[in-house]
Structures are given as structure tokens and as C-alpha cells.
N, C-alpha and C positions, 0 to 999 in steps of 0.2 A: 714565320710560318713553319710548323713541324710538316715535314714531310715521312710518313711511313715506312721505314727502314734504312732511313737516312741518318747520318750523324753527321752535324755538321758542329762546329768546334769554332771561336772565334782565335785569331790568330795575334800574336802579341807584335807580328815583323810585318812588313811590307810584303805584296806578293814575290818579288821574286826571289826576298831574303827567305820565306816560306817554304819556295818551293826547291830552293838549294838545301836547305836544311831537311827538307822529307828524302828528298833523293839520298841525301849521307847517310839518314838515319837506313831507310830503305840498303842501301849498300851494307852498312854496319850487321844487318840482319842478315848478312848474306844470300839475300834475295837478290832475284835478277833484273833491274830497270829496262822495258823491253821498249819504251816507246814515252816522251816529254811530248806533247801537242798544247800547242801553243793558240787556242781561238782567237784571240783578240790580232794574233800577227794574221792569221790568216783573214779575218774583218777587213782590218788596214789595209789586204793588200787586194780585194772588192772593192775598197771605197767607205766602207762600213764602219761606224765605231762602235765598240766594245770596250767595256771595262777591262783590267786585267782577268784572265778567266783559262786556266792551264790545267791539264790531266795529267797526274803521270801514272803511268802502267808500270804493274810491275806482279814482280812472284815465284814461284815456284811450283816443281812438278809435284813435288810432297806435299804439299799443301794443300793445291787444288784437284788434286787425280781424284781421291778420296771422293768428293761432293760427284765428278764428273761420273765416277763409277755410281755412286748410288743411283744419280740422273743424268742421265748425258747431257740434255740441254740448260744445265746450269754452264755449261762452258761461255753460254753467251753472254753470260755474267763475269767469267773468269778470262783472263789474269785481273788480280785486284787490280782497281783504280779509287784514284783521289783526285779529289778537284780542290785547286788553289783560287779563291776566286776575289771580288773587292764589290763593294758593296756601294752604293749612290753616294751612301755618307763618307767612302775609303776608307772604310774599315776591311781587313784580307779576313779569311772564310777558311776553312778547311773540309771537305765535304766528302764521308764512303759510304757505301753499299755495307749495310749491318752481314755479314756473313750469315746470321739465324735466319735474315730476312731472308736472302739468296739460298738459302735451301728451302726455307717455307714456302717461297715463291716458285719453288721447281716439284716440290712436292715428294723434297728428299727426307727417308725416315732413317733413325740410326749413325747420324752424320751428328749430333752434339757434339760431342768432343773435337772434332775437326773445327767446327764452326766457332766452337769456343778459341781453340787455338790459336785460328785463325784472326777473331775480332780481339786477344790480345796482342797481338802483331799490329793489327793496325790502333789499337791505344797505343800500344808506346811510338809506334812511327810519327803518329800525329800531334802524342806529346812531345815528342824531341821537336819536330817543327815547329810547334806554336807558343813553349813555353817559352816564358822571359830568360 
């Protein structure tokens, strides 16, 4: 099922080989990892099962200032996230926030080229994690 400003990416690793690999790549770009959240730990420790299913946060001030200046409440969008996720069948997921989307959605004008920038940062993050 497409979801509207989603990109979701099928993954060639297991989730947590996944989600080591976004973080190196993520690091490699010199971006900042602010926050890994781990849902399914937190399930497990309710009682609840969950597939594997993990965020990581991450970014930068130059990157995202840009959009926030145009519109302030894209912040609540910002810092990027990615979601590691596994699927009924266990097949692992890779899932962001299109950047054009998140400015359309705030009803930021004059922000392409950030947005552009930005959503090749997260192609190649999400390439480096999921390719063979």
C-alpha cells in the first residue's frame, strides 16, 4: 500500500543488520544520530508483541533550519527519521518522510533545493542500508 510522501524501500538485511548500516551510513554523512528507538523492545516490555519495527533520528542544523525558516512548524517533522521495520512475511522495510512532502505539508514555498538536497541524503542513506 503507497502511502503519500512515504518512501518505503525493501531491504536486502535483516532489521537490525539494516538498521546498523543506516546509522554508519547516517554517521559517514556527517550527520548527527540524535535518538535509535527501538518499538518492539518497548512492546515486549508491556507484554505486547511486535515485529521488529525501529526509528532512527538523525541530521542536521544546515539542513533542516532552511525548511524551519521558511515554516516553523515543519520542525515537527524535523530531525529526519527512518523507520527499520519487518513485515508478516519477514521481509525488513526501510521507511522516510519524502522532504517535498514535508515542505508541501507545512505549506513551505522557495524550499526546493533544500528539499532536493535533503531527499538525496536520504537516497543514498537508505541505499547504503539496504543494498546487497
Amino acid at each position: 500500500m503507497a502511502v503519500q510522501g512515504l518512501t518505503t524501500i525493501k531491504s536486502n538485511h535483516a532489521p537490525r543488520e539494516t538498521m546498523n548500516r543506516l546509522e554508519a551510513a547516517v554517521i559517514a554523512k556527517g550527520l548527527t544520530v540524535f535518538a535509535w528507538i527501538d518499538h518492539a523492545e518497548g512492546a515486549t516490555a508491556i507484554g505486547l508483541p511486535l515485529r521488529p519495527t525501529e526509528v532512527l533520528i538523525f541530521g542536521n542544523a544546515k539542513g533542516g533550519t532552511p525548511l524551519m525558516q521558511a515554516v516553523q512548524t515543519a520542525g515537527i517533522d524535523l530531525p529526519l527519521k527512518a523507520l527499520i521495520w519487518q513485515d508478516a512475511a519477514g521481509d525488513t522495510w526501510l521507511s522516510y518522510n519524502d522532504p517535498a512532502w514535508i515542505a508541501a505539508r507545512h505549506g513551505a514555498s522557495g524550499v526546493e533545493a533544500v528539499a532536493d538536497k535533503l531527499a538525496a541524503v536520504l537516497a543514498d542513506v537508505a541505499k547504503a542500508a539496504t543494498a546487497a
